[in-house]
N, CA, C and O atoms as CSV, one atom per row, in Angstrom:
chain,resi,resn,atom,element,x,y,z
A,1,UNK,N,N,46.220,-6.364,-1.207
A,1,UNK,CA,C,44.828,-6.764,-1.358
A,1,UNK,C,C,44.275,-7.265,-0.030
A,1,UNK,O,O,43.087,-6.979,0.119
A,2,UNK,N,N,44.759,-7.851,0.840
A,2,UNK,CA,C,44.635,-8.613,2.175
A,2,UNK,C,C,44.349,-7.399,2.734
A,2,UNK,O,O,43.178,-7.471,3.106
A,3,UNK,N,N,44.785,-6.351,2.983
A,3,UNK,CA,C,45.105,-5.356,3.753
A,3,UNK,C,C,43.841,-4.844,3.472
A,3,UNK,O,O,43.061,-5.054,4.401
A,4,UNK,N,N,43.260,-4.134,2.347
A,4,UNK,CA,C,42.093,-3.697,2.124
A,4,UNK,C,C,40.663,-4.517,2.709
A,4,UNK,O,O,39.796,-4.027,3.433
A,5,UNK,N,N,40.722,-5.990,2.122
A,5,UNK,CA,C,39.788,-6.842,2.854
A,5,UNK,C,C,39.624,-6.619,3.885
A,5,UNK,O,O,38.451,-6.434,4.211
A,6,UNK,N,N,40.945,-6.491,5.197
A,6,UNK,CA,C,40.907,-6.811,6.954
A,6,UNK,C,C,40.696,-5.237,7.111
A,6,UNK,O,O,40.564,-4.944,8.299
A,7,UNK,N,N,40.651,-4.540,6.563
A,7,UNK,CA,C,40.109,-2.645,6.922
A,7,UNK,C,C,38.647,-2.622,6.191
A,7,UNK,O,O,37.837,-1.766,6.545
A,8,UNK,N,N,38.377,-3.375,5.373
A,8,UNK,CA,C,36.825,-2.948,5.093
A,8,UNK,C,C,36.124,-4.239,6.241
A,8,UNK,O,O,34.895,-4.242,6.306
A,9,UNK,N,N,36.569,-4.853,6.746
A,9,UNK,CA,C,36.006,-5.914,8.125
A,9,UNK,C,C,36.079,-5.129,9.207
A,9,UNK,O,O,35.173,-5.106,10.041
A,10,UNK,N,N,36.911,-4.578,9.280
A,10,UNK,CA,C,36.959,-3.690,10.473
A,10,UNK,C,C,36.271,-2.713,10.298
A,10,UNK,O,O,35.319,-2.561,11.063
A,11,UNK,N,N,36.480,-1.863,9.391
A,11,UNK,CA,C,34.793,-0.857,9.262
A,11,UNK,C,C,33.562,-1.649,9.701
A,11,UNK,O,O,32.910,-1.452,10.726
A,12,UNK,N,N,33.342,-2.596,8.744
A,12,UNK,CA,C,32.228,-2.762,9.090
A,12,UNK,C,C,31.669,-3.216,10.731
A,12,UNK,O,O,30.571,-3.109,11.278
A,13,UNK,N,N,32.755,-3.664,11.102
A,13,UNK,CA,C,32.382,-3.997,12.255
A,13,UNK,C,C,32.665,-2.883,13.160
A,13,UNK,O,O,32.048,-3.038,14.214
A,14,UNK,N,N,33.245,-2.005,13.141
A,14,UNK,CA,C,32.868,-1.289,13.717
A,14,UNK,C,C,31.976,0.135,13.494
A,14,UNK,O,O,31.919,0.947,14.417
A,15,UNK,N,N,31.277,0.386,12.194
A,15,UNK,CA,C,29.800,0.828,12.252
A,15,UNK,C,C,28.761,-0.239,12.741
A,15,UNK,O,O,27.627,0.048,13.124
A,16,UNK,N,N,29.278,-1.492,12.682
A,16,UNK,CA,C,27.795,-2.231,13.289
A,16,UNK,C,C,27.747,-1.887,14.754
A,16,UNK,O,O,26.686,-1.868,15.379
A,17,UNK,N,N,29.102,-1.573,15.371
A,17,UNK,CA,C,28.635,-1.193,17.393
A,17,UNK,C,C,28.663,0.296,17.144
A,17,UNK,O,O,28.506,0.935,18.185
A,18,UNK,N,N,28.799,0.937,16.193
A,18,UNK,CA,C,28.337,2.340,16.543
A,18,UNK,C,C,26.780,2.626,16.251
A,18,UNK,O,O,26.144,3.427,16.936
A,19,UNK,N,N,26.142,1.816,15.040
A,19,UNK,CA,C,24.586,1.833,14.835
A,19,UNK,C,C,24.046,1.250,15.907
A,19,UNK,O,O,24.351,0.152,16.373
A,20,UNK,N,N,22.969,2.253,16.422
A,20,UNK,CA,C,21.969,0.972,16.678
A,20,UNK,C,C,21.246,0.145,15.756
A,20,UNK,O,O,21.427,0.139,14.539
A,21,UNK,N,N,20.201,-0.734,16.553
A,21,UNK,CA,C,19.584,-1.644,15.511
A,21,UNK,C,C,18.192,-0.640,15.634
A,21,UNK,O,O,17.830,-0.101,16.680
A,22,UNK,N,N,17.339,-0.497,13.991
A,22,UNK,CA,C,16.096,-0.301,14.431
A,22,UNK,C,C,15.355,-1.113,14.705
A,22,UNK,O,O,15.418,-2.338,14.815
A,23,UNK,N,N,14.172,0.046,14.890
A,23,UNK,CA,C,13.130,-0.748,15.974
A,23,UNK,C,C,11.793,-0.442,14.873
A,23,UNK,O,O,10.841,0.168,15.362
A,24,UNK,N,N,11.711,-0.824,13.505
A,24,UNK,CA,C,10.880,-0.755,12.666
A,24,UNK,C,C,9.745,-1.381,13.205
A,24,UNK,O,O,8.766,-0.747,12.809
A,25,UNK,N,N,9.401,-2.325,13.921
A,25,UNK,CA,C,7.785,-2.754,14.048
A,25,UNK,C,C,7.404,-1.452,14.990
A,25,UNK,O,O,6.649,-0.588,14.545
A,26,UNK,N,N,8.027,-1.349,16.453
A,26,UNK,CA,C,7.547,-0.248,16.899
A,26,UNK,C,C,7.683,1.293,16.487
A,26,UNK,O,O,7.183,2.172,17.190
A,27,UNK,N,N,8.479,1.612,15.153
A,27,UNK,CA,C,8.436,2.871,14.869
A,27,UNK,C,C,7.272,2.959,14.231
A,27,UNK,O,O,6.602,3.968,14.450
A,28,UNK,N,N,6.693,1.826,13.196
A,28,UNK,CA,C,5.679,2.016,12.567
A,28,UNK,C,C,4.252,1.673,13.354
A,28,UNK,O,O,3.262,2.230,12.881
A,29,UNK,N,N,4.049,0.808,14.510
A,29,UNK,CA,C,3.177,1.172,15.061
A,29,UNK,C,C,2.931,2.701,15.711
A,29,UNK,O,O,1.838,3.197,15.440
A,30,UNK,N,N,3.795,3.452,16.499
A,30,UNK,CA,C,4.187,4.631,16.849
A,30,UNK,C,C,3.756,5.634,15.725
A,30,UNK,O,O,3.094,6.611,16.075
A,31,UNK,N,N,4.084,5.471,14.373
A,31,UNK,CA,C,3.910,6.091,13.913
A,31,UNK,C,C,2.206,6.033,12.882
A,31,UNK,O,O,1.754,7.085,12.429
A,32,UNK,N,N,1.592,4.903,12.698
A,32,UNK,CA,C,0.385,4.529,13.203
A,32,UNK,C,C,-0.780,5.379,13.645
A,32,UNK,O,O,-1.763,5.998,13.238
A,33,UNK,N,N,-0.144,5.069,14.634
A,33,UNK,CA,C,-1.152,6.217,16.102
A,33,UNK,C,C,-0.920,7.627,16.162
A,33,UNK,O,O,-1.787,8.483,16.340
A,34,UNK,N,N,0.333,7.820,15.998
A,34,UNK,CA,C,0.295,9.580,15.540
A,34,UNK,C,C,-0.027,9.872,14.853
A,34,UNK,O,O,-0.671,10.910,15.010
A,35,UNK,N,N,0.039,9.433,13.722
A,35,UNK,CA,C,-0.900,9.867,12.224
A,35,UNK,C,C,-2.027,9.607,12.148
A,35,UNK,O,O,-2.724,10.156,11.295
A,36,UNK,N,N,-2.666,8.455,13.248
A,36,UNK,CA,C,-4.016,8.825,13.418
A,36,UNK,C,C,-4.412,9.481,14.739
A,36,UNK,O,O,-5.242,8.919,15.453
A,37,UNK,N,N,-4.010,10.328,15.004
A,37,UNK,CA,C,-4.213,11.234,16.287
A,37,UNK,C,C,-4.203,12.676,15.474
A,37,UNK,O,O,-4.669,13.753,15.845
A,38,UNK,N,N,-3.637,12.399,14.452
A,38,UNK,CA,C,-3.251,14.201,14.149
A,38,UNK,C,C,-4.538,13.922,12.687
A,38,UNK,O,O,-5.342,14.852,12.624
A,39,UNK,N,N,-4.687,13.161,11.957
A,39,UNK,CA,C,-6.105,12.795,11.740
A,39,UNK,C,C,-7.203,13.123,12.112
A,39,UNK,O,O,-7.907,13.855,11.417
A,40,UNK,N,N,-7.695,12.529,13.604
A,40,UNK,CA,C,-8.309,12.745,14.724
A,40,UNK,C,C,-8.236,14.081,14.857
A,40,UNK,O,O,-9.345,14.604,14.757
A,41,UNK,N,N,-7.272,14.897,15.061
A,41,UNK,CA,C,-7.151,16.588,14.962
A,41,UNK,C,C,-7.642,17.005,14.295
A,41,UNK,O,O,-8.664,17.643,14.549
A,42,UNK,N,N,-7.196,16.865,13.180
A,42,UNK,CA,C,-8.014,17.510,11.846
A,42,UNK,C,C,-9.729,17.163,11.412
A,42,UNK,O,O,-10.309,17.483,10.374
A,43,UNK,N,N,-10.108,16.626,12.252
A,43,UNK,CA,C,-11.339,16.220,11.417
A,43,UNK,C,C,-11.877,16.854,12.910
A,43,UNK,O,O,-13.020,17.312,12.884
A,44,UNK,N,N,-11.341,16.899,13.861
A,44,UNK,CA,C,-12.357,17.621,14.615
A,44,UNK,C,C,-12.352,19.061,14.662
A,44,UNK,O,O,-13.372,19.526,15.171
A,45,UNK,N,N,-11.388,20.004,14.227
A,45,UNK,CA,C,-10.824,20.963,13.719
A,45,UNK,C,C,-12.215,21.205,12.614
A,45,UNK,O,O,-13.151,21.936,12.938
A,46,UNK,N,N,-12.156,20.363,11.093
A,46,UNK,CA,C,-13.056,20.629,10.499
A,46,UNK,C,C,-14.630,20.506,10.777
A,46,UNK,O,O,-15.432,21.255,10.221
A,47,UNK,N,N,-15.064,19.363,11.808
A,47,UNK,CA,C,-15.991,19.335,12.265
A,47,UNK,C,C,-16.530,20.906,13.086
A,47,UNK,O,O,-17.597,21.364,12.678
A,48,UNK,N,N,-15.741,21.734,14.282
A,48,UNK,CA,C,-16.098,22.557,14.236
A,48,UNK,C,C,-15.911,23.869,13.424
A,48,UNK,O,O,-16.677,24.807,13.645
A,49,UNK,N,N,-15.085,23.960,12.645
A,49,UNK,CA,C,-15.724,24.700,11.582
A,49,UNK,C,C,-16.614,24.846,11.065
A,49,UNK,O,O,-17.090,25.981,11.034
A,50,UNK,N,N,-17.393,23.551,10.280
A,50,UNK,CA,C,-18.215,23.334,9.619
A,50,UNK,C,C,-19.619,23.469,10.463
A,50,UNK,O,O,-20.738,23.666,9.988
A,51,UNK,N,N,-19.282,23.320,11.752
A,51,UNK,CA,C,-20.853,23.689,12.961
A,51,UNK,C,C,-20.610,25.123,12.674
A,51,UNK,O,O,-21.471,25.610,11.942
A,52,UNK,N,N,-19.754,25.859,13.020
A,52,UNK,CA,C,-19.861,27.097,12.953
A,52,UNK,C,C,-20.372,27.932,11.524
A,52,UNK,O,O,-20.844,29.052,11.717
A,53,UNK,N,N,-20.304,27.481,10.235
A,53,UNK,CA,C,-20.692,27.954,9.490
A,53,UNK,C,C,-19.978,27.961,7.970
A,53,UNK,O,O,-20.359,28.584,6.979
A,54,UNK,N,N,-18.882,27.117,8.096
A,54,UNK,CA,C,-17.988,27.456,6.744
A,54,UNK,C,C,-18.063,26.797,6.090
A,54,UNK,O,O,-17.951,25.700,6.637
A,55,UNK,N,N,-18.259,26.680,4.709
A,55,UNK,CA,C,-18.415,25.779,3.672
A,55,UNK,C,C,-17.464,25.078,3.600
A,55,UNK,O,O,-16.454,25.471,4.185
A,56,UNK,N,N,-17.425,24.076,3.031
A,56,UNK,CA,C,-16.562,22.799,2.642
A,56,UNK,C,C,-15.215,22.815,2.343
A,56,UNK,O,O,-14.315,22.101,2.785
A,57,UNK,N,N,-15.173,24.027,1.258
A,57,UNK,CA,C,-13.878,24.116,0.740
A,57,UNK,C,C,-12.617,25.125,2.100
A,57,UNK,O,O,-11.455,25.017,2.491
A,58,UNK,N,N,-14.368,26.445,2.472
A,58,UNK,CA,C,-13.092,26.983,3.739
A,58,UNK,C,C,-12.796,26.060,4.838
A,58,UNK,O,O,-11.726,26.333,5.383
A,59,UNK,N,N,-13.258,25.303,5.208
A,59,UNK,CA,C,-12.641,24.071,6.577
A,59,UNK,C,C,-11.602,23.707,5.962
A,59,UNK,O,O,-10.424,23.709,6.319
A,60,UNK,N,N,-12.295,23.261,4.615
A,60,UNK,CA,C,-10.277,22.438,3.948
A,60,UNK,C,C,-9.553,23.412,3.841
A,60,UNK,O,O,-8.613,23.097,4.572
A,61,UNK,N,N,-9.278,24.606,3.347
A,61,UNK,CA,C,-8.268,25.395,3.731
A,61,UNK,C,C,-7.842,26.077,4.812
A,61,UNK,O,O,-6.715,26.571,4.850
A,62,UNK,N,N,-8.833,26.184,5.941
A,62,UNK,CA,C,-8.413,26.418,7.305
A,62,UNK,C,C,-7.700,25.431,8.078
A,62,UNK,O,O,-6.683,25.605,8.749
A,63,UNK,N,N,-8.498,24.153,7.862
A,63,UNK,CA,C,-7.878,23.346,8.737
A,63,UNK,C,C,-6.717,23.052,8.134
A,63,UNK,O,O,-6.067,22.465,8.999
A,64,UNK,N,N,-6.181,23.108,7.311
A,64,UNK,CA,C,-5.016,22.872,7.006
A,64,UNK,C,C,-3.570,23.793,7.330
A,64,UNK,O,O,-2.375,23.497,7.323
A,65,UNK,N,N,-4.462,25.272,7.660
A,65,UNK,CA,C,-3.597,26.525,7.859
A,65,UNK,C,C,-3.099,26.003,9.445
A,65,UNK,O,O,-1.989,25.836,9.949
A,66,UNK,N,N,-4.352,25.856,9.897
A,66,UNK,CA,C,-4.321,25.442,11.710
A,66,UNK,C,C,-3.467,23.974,12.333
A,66,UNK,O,O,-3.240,23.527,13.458
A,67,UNK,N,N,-3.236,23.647,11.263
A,67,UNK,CA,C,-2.591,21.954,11.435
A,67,UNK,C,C,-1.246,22.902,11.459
A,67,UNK,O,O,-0.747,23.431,12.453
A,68,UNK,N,N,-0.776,22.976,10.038
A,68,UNK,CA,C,0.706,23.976,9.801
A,68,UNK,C,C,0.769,24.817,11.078
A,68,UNK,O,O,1.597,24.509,11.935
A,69,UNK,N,N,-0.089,25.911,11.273
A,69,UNK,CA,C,0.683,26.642,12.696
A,69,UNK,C,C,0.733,25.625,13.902
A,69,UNK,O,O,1.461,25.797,14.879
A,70,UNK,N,N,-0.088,24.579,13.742
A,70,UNK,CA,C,0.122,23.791,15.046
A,70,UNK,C,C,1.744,23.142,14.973
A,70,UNK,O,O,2.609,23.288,15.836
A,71,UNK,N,N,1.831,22.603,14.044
A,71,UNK,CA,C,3.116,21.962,13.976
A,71,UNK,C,C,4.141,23.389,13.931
A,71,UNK,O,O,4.838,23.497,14.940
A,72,UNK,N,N,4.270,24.205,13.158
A,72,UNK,CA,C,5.345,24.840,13.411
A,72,UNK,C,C,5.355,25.871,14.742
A,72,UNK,O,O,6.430,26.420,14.979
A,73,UNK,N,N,4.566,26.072,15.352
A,73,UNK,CA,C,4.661,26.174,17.032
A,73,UNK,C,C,5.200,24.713,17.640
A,73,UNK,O,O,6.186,24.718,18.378
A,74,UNK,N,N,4.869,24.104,17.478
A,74,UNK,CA,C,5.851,22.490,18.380
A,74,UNK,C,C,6.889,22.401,17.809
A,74,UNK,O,O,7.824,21.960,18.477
A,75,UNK,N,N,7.125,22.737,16.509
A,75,UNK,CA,C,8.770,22.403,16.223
A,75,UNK,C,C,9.570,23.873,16.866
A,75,UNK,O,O,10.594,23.901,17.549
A,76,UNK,N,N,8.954,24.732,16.523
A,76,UNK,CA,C,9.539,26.229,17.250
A,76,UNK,C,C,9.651,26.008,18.850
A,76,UNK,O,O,10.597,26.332,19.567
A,77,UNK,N,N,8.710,25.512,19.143
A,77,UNK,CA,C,9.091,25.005,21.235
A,77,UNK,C,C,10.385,24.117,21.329
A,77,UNK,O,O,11.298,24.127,22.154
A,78,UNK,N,N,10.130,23.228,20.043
A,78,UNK,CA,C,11.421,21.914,20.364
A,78,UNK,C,C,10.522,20.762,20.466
A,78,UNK,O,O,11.192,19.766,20.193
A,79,UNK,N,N,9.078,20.379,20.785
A,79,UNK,CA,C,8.654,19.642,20.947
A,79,UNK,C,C,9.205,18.315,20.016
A,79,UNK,O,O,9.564,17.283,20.583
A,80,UNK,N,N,9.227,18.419,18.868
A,80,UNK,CA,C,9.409,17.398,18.196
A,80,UNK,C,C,10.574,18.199,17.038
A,80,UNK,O,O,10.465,19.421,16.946
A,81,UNK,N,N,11.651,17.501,16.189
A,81,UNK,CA,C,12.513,17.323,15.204
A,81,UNK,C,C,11.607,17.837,13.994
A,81,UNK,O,O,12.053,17.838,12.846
């Protein structure tokens, strides 16, 4: 029984120096601002659509086509995971 105790201490201590620690305040600010940047994308995306001529419902389904190829061109470069 001893034996099990001093090997589950030692696990644990040693996943605690193999984890890092997160960094939750700055992932969620980080993540924050990207989600309102890609926001920011999209509404200017639909804004010119909607100058150009497309009703309501085609901006919402374009801009949404144009978001998707945007992201899967940056994940296809590597840009982002």
């Amino acid at each position: 029984m001893q034996e099990t105790k001093q090997a589950k201490q030692e696990y644990k201590t040693m996943v605690e120096k193999a984890s890092p620690n997160s960094k939750i305040v700055t992932n969620c600010i980080k993540a924050f601002f990207v989600g309102g940047a890609i926001c920011g994308i999209g509404q200017w995306i639909t804004n010119i659509l909607a100058t150009i001529g497309y009703t309501k419902n085609e901006t919402g389904v374009y801009t949404s086509a144009i978001l998707i190829a945007i992201a899967s061109l940056l994940t296809g470069l590597g840009v982002y995971d």
